[in-house]
MARBA-3410 file (N, C-alpha, C, O; in Angstrom, 1 decimal):
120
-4.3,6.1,-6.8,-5.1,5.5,-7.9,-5.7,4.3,-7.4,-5.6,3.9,-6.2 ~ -6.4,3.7,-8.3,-6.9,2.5,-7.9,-6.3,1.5,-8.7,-5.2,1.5,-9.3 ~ -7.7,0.2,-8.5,-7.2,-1.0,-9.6,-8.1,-0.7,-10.4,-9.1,-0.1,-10.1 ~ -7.5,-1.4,-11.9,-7.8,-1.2,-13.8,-7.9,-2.4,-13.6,-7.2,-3.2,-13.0 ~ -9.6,-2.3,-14.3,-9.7,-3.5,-14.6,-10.0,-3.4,-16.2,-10.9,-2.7,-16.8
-9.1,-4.5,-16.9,-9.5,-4.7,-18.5,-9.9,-5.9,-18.8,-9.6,-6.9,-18.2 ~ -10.7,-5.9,-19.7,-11.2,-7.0,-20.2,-10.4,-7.5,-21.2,-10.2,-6.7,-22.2 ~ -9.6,-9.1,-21.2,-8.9,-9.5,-22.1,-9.3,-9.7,-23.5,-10.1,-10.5,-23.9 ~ -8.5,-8.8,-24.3,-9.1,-8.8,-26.1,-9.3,-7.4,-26.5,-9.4,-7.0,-27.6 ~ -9.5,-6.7,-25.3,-10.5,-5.4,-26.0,-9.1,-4.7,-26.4,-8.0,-5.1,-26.0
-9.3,-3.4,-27.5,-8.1,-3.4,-28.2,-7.9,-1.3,-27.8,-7.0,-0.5,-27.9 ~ -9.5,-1.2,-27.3,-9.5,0.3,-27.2,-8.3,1.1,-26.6,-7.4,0.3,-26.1 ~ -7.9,2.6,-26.5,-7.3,2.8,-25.5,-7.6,2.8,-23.8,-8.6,2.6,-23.1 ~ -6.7,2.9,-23.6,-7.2,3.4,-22.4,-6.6,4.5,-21.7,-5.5,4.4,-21.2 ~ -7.3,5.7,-21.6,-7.7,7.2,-21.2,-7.4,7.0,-19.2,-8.0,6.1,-18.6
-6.6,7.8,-18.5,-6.7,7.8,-17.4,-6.7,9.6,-17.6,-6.7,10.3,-18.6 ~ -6.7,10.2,-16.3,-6.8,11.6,-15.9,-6.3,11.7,-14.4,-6.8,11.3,-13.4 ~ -5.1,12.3,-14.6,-4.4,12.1,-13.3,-4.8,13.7,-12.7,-4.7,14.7,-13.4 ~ -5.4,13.7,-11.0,-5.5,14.8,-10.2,-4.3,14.6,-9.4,-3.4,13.8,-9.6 ~ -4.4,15.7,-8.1,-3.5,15.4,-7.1,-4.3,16.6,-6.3,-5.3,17.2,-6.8
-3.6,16.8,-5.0,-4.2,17.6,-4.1,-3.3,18.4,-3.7,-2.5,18.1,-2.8 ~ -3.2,20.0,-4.4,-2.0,20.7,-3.6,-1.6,20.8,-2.6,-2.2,20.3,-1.6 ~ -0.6,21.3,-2.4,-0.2,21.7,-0.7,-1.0,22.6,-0.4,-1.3,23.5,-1.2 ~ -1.5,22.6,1.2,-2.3,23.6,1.8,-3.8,23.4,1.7,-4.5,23.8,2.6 ~ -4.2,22.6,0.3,-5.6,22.1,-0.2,-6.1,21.1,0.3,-5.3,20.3,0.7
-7.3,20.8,0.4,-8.2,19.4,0.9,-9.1,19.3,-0.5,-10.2,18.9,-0.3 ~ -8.7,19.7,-1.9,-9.2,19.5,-3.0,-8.7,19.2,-3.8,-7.8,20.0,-4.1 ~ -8.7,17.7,-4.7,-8.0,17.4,-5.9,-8.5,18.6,-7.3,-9.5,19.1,-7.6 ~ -7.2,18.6,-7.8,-7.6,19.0,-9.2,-6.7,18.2,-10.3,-6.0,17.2,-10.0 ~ -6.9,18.8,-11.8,-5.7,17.6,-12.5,-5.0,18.2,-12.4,-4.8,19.2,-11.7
-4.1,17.4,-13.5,-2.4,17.9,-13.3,-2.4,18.5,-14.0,-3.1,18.1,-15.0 ~ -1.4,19.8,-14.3,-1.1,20.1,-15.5,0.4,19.4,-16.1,1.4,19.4,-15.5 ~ 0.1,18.9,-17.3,1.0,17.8,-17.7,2.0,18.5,-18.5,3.1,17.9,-18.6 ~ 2.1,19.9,-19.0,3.2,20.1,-20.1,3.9,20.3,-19.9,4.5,20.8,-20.9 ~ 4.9,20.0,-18.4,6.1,20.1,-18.4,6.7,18.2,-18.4,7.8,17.8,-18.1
5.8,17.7,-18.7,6.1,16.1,-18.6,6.6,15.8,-20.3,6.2,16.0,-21.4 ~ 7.5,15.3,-19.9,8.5,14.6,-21.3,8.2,13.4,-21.8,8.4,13.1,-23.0 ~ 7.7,12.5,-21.0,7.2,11.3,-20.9,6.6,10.7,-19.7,6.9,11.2,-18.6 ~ 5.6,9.6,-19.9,4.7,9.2,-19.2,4.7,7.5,-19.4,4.4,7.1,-20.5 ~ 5.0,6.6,-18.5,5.1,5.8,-18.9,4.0,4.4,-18.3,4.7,4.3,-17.2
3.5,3.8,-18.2,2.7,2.4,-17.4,3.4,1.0,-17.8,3.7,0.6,-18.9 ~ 3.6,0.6,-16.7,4.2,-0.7,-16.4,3.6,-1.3,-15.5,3.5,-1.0,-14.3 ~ 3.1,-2.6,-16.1,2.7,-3.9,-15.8,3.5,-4.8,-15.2,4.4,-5.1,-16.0 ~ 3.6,-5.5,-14.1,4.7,-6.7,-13.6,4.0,-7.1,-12.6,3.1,-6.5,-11.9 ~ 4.4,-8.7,-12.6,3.7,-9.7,-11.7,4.3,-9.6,-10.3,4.2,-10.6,-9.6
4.8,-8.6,-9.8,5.4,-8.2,-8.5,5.2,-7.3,-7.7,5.8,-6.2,-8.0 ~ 4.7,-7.2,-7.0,4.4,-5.6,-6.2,5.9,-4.9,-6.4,6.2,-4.0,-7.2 ~ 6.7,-5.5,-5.7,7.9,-4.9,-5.6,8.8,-4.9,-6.1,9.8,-4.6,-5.5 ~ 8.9,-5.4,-7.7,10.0,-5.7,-8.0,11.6,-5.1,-8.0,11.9,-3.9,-8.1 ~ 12.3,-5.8,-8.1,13.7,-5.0,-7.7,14.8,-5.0,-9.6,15.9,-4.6,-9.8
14.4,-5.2,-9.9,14.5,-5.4,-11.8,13.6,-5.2,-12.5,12.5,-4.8,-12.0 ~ 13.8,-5.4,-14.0,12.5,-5.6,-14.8,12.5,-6.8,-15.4,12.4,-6.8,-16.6 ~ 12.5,-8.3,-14.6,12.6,-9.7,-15.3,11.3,-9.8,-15.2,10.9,-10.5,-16.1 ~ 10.5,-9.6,-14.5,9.3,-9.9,-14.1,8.0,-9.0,-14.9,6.8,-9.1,-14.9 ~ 8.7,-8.1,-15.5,7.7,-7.1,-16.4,6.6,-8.1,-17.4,6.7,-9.1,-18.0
5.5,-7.4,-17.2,4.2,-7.9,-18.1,4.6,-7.1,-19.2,5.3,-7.6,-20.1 ~ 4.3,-5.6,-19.3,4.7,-4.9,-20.7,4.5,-3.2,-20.1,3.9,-2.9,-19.1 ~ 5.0,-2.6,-20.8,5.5,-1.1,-20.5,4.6,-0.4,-21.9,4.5,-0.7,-23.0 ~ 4.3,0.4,-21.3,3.6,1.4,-22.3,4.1,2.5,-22.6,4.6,2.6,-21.4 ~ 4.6,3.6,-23.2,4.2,5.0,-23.3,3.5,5.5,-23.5,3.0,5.0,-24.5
2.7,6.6,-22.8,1.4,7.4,-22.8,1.4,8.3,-23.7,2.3,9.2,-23.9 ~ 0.2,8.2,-24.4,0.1,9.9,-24.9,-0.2,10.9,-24.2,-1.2,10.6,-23.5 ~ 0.2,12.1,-23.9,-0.3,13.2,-23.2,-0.6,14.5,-23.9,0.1,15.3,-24.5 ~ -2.4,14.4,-23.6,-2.8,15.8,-24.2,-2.7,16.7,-24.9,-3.9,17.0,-24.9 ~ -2.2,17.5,-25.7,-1.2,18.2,-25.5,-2.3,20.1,-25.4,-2.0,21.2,-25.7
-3.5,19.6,-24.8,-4.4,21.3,-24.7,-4.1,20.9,-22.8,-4.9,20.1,-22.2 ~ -3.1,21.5,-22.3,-3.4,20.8,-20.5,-3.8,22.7,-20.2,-3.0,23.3,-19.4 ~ -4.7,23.4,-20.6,-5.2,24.8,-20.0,-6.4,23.7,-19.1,-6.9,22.5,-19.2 ~ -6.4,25.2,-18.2,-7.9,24.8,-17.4,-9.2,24.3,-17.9,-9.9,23.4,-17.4 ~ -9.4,25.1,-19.1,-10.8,24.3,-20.0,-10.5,23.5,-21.2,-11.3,23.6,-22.1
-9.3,22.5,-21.2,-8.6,21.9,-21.9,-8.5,20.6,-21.4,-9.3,20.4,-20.5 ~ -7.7,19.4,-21.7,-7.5,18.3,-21.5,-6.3,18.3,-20.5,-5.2,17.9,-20.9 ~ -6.5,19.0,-18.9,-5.4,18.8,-18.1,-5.6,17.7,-17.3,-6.5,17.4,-16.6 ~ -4.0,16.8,-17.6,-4.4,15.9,-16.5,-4.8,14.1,-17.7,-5.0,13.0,-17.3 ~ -4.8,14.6,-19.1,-5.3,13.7,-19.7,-4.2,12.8,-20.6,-3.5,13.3,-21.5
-4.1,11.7,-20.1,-3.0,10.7,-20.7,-3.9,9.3,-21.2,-4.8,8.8,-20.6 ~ -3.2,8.8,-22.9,-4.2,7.7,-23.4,-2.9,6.8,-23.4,-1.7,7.0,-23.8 ~ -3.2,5.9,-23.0,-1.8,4.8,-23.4,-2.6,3.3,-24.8,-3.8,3.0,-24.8 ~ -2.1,3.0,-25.3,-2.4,2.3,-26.6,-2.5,1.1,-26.3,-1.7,0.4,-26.8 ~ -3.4,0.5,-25.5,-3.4,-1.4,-25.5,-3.1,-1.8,-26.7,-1.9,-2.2,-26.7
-3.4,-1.8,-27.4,-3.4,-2.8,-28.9,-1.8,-3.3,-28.6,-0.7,-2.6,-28.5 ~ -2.1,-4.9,-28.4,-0.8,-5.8,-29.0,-0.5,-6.4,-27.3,0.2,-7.4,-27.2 ~ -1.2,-5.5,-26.0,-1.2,-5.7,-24.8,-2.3,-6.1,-24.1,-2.5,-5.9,-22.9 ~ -3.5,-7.0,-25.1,-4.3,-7.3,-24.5,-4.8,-8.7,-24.0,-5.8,-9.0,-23.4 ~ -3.8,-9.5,-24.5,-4.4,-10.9,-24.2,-3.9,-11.5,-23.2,-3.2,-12.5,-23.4
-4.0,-10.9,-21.9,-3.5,-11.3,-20.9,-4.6,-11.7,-20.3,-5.8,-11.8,-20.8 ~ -4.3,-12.1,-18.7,-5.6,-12.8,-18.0,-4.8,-12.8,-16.3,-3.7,-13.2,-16.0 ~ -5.6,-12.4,-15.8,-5.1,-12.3,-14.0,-5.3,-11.2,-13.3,-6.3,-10.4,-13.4 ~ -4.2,-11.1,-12.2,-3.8,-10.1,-11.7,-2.3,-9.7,-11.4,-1.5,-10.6,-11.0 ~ -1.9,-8.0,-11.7,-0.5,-7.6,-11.9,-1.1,-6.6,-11.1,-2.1,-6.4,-10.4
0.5,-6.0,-11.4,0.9,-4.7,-10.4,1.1,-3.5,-11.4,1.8,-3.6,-12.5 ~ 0.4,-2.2,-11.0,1.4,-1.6,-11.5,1.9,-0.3,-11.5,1.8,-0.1,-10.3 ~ 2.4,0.7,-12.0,3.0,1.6,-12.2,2.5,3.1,-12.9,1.7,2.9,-13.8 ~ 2.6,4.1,-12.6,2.5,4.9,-13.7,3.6,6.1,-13.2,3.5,6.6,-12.1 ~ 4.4,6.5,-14.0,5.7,7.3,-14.0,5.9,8.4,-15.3,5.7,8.2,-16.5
6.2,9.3,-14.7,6.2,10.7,-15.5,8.2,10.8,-15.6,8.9,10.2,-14.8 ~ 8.8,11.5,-16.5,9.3,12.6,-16.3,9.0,14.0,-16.8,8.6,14.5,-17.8 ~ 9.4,14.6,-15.5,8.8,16.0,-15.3,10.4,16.7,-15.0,11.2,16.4,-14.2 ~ 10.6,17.6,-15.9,12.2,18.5,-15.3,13.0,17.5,-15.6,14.0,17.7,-15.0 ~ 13.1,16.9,-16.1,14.7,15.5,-15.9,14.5,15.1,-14.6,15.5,15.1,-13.9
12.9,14.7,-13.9,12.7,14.4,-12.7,12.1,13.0,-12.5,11.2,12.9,-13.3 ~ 12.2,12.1,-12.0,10.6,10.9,-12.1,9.9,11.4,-11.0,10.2,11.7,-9.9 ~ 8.7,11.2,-11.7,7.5,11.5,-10.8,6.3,9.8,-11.0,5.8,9.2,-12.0 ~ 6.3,9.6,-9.8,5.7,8.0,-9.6,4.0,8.2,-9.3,3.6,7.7,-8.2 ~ 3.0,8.7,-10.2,1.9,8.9,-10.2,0.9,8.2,-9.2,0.2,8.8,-8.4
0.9,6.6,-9.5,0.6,5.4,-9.5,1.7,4.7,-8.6,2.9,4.9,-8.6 ~ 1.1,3.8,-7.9,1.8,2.6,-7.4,1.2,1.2,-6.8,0.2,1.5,-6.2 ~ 1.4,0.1,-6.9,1.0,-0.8,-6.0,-0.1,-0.6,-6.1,-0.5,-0.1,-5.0 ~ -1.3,-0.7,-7.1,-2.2,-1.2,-7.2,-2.3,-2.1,-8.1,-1.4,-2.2,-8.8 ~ -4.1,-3.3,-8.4,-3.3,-3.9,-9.4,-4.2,-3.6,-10.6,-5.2,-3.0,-10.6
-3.4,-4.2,-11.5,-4.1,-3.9,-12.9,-4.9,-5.6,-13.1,-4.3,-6.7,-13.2 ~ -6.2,-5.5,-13.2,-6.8,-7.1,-13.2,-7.4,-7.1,-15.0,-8.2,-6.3,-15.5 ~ -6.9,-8.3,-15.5,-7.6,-8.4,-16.5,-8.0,-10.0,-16.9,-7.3,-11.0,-16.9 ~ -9.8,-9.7,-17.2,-10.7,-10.7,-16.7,-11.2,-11.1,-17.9,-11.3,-10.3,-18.9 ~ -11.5,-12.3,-18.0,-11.6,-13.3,-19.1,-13.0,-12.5,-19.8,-13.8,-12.1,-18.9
-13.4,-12.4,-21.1,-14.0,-12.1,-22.6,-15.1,-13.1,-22.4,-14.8,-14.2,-21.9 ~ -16.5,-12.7,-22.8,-17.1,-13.7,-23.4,-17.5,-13.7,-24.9,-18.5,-14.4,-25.2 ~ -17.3,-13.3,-25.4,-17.1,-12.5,-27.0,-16.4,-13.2,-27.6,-15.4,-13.3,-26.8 ~ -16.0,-13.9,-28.7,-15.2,-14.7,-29.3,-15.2,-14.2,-30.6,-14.3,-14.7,-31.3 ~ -15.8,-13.5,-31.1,-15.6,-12.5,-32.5,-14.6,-12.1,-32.8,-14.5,-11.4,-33.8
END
């Protein structure tokens, strides 16, 4: 993944679409998500943290639920509203369970969110 950049205030969601590149392949495709139970994004001022004292805020994602080929595969919205009035730069996360498994999507990039000129 890369770095998310948000603009502090805005309240929309935000929509990511996770690919990956099979084994054997030199082409990404998405993922197919419906064996995933949950999906989660976590924000923290740490690359590495070894706890969660340092957590900015944790999301659960919505996931799709059409993941066919001509469908929404690969498509997760997580809900800013109530997670927006931040300002900087964080780290962060994005984590599945799949099977009773974690799957770590995302890592160690950061999430930057940059000051509004909008006061409405």
């Amino acid at each position: 993944m890369a770095d998310i950049t948000w603009t502090r205030g805005d309240t929309k969601a935000l929509i990511i679409w996770i690919k990956y590149v099979p084994f054997g392949s030199t082409t990404a495709v998405y993922r197919d998500l419906s064996d995933c139970t949950s999906i989660t994004l976590c924000v923290n001022t740490e690359a590495k943290p070894v706890d969660a004292t340092n957590e900015v805020f944790k999301i659960v994602g919505d996931i799709d639920v059409d993941q066919t080929e001509t469908g929404n595969r690969g498509k997760v919205t997580f809900d800013m509203d109530g997670n927006e009035d931040y300002l900087g730069k964080y780290y962060y996360d994005i984590q599945a369970i799949i099977n009773t498994k974690k799957d770590t999507f995302a890592k160690g990039d950061l999430f930057v969110f940059t000051q509004d000129i909008n006061k409405d």
